[in-house]
N, C-alpha and C positions, 0 to 999 in steps of 0.2 A: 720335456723331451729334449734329445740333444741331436744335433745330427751337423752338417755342414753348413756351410752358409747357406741362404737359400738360393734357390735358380735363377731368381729374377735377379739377384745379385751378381753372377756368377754371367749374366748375360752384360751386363752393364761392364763387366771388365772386359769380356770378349771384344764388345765392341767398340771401348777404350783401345785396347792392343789391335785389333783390325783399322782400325782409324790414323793411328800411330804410324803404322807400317806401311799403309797404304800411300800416306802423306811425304813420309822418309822416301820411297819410288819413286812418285813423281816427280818432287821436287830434286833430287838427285840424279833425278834424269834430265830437266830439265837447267842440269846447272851450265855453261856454258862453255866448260872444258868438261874433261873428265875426272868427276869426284872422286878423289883419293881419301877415302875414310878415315883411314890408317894417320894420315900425317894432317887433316883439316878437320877445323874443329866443328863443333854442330849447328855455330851461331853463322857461318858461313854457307851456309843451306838456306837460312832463314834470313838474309841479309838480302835487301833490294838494292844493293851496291854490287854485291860479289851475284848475285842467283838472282838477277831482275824478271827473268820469267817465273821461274818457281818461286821464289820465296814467299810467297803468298798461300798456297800449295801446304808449307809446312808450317807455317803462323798458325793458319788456320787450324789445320790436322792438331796441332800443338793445345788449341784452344779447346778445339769440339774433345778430342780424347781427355782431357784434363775433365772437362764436364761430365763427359762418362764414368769418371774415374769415381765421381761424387758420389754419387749414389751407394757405387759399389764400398765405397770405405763408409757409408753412413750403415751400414749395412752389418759392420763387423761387432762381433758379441763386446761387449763391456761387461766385467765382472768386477773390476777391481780399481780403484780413484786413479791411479795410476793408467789406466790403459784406457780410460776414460778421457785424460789429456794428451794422453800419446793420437786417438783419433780424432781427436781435436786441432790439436798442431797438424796434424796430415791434411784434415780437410781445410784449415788455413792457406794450407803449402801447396794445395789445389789448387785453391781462389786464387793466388799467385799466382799459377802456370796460368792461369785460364790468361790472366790480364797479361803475362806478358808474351804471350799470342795476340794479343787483342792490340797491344802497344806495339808489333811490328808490321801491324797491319795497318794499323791508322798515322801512322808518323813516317812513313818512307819517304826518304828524302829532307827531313827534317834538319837543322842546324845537329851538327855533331855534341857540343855538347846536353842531348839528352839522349846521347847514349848511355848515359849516370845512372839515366832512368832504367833503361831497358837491363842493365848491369844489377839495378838494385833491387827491380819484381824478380828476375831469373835468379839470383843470391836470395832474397827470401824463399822463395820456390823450391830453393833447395836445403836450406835450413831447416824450413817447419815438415818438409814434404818427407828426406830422409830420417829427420831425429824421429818424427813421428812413427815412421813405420820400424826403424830401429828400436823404440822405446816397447813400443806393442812387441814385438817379438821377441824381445829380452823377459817381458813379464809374464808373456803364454811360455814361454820354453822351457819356465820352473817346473812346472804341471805338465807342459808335453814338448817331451825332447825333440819330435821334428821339425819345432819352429825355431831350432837351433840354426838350418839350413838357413832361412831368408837374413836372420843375422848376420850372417856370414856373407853372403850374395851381395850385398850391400854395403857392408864394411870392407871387404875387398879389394874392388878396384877405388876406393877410397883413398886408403890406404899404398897402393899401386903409383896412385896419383903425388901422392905426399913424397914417393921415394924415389920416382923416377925428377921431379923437380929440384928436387935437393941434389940428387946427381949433376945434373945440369949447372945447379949454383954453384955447387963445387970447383963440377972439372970443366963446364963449356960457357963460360957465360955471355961470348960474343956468338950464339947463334941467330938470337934473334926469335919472333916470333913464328911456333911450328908451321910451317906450311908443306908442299909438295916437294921441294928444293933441297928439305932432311931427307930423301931418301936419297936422291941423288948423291949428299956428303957421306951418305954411309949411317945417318944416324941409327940406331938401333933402335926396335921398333917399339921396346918396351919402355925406352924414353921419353917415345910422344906422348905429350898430354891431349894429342886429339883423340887416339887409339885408345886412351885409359876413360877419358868422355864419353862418347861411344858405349863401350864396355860400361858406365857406371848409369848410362842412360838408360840403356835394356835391364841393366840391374835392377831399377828401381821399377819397372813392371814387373819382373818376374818376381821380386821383392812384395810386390805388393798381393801379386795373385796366390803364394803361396802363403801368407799369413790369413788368407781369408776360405780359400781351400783347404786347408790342412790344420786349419783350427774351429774346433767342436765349440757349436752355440748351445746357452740352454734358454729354451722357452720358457 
């Protein structure tokens, strides 16, 4: 039989992205000025330095959606050795996000350098969590074209990210780190790397819900 993911799958990402979003609210409501998305990055949400009320709010959220997220990618068809370690690497890059939710919740306040830490689960996180869902939808897209979309979705503001820094390297290199203060100078918004975070952030749900919705299982 072939048909969609199944529904208890398909529940499990819902309440990944409900979890997600719900977390990203509070704690951005709770931040202590007014978060500026656009020009501040995401770890500044989740930081008990910058967001002492909230950041706990979105550790958390960070952690429980990442756990959602599990099921739902243990969930996705395997056909081919190849897409077999593409969900493999993802649910790695899961385990990741989970811990390093878990690691900004249990070290607040911690000597600074094990920020190293929290630097190197959030960089696996993103390594095993995008190659994987990138690798899965490079090898379903042979056989069906609309998993061409989440490839793209993903490699995007990727890519976005890679060229607006290089810009920077180029032509500004006394700015400093993006904060609130680039809009003020005029900076352009498509410069910020906190606005392209953001963007590669929601990428990678929307990335992920579309390779698993839009790609036929067979029983």
């Amino acid at each position: 039989m072939t048909g969609r993911i199944p529904i208890k799958q398909r529940t499990y990402y819902v309440l990944s992205l409900g979890t997600l979003i719900a977390s990203v609210a509070i704690a951005s409501n709770l931040y202590p000025t007014f978060y500026d998305w656009q020009y501040t990055v995401v770890s500044a949400l989740a930081s008990s330095k910058h967001n002492p009320q909230g950041y706990a709010y979105l550790s958390a959220g960070i952690s429980i959606s990442m756990a959602f997220l599990f099921p739902y990618a243990a969930g996705l068809t395997v056909l081919k050795p190849g897409e077999k370690r593409s969900v493999r690497a993802l649910k790695t890059g899961i385990i990741f996000g989970i811990l390093t939710g878990v690691e900004s919740l249990a070290t607040p306040g911690w000597p600074a350098s094990l920020d190293k830490v929290h630097e190197a689960l959030a960089l696996f996180c993103f390594l095993f969590t995008y190659g994987g869902i990138l690798g899965y939808a490079i090898s379903r897209a042979k056989s069906n074209r609309s998993l061409i979309w989440p490839a793209a979705v993903i490699v995007a503001p990727i890519a976005a990210i890679g060229i607006c820094q290089l810009s920077l390297y180029l032509g500004q290199r006394d700015l400093g780190w993006v904060d609130q203060s680039w809009r003020d100078m005029g900076i352009p918004l498509w410069q910020s790397f906190a606005f392209w975070q953001w963007i590669a952030l929601w990428s990678l749900w929307a990335a992920a819900g579309m390779i698993g919705f839009l790609s036929p299982r067979t029983d």
